[in-house]
C-alpha positions in Angstrom: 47.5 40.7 126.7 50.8 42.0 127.5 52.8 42.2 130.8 55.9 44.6 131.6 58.8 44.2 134.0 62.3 43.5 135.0 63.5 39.5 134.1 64.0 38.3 137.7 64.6 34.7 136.9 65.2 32.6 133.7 64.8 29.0 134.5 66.4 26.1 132.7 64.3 23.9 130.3 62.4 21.1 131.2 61.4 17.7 129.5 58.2 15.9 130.2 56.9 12.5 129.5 57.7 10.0 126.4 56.5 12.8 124.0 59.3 15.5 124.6 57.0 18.2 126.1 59.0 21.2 127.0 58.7 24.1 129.4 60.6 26.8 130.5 59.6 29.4 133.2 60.4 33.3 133.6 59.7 35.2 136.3 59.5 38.9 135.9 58.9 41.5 138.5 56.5 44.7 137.5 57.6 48.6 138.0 53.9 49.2 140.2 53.8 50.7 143.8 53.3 47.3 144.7 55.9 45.5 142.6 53.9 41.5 141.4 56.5 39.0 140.6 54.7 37.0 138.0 56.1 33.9 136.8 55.3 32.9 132.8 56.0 29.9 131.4 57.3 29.2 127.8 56.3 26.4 126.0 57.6 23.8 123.0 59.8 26.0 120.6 59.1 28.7 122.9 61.4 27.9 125.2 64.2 29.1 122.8 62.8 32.6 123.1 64.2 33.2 125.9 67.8 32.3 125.0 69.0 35.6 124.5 67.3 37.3 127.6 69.4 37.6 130.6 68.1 38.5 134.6 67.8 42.6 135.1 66.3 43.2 131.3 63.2 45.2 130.9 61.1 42.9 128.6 57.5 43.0 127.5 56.0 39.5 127.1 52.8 38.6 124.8 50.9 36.1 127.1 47.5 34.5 127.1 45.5 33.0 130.4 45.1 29.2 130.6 42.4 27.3 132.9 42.0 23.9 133.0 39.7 21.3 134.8 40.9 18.2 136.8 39.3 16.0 138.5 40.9 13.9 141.6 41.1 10.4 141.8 38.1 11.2 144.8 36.0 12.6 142.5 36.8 16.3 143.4 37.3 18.6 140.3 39.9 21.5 141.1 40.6 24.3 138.8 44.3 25.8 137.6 45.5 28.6 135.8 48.6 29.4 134.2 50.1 32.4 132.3 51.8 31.5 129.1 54.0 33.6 126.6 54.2 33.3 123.2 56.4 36.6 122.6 59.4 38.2 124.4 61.1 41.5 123.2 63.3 44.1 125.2 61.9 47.0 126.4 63.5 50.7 127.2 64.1 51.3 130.7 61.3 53.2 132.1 61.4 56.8 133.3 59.9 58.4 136.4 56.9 60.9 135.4 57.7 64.1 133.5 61.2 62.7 132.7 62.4 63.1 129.2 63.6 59.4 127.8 68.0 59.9 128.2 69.2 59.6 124.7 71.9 56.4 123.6 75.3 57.3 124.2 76.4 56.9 120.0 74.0 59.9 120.0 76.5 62.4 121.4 79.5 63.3 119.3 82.9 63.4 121.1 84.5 66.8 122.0 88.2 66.2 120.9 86.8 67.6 117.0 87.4 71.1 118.3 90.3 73.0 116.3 93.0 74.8 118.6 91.8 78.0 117.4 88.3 77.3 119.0 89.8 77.3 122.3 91.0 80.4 122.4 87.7 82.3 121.2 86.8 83.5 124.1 85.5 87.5 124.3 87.2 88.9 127.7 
C-alpha cells in the first residue's frame, strides 16, 4: 500500500529496551477534501530513511498494516494497529484538476542570448 501527503512532522529517534530497538515516527497530512493526518512509524535501519526528508515535502511512503494481540494482566485481550513504512521517496507537488504539471525552472533558457540587432526587428 502507498500513502501520499505533505511531511507535517519528523520525529527524533527512539531507543527501546536492552536490545536497541529503534523507532522513528512521521506524520504526514493527505491533499483530500477532508485532509487525514496519519502518523507512520519507521522502524530499525528505517529510521535513517527519513534523514534527508524535511517538514512541507510531498512524499509517498510504501507502508504495510500491523495488528497485534495483547492480553492484560486481567485477562482482557485488546487489539492495536499500527502503520509502518518501509519506503520514503519525494513526490511532485500536486496540481489542481485540468492543470498542466509547471515545468523546472533549468527548463527555461535566459533572455539576455538575444543579439542587438534582434531588438530592433520590429515591422511598424
Amino acid at each position: 500500500m502507498e500513502l501520499e501527503g505533505k511531511i507535517k512532522l519528523i520525529g527524533d529517534t527512539k531507543t527501546f529496551g536492552n536490545n536497541g530497538f529503534r523507532k522513528r515516527e512521521v506524520v504526514v497530512t493527505t491533499d483530500e477534501q477532508y485532509p487525514q493526518h496519519i502518523m507512520v512509524e519507521f522502524v530499525q535501519d528505517k529510521c535513517d530513511l527519513l534523514n534527508s526528508y524535511k517538514v512541507g515535502q510531498d512524499v509517498k511512503i510504501g507502508i504495510n498494516l500491523r495488528g497485534r494481540e495483547w492480553t492484560n494482566p486481567q485477562g482482557e485481550t485488546k487489539y492495536f494497529n499500527s502503520i509502518q513504512g518501509w519506503r520514503i521517496e519525494t513526490q511532485a507537488p500536486s496540481q489542481p484538476d485540468g492543470m498542466p504539471p509547471v515545468p523546472p525552472m533549468e527548463a527555461f533558457e535566459p533572455v539576455d542570448n538575444l543579439n542587438e540587432e534582434d531588438h530592433d526587428d520590429l515591422p511598424f
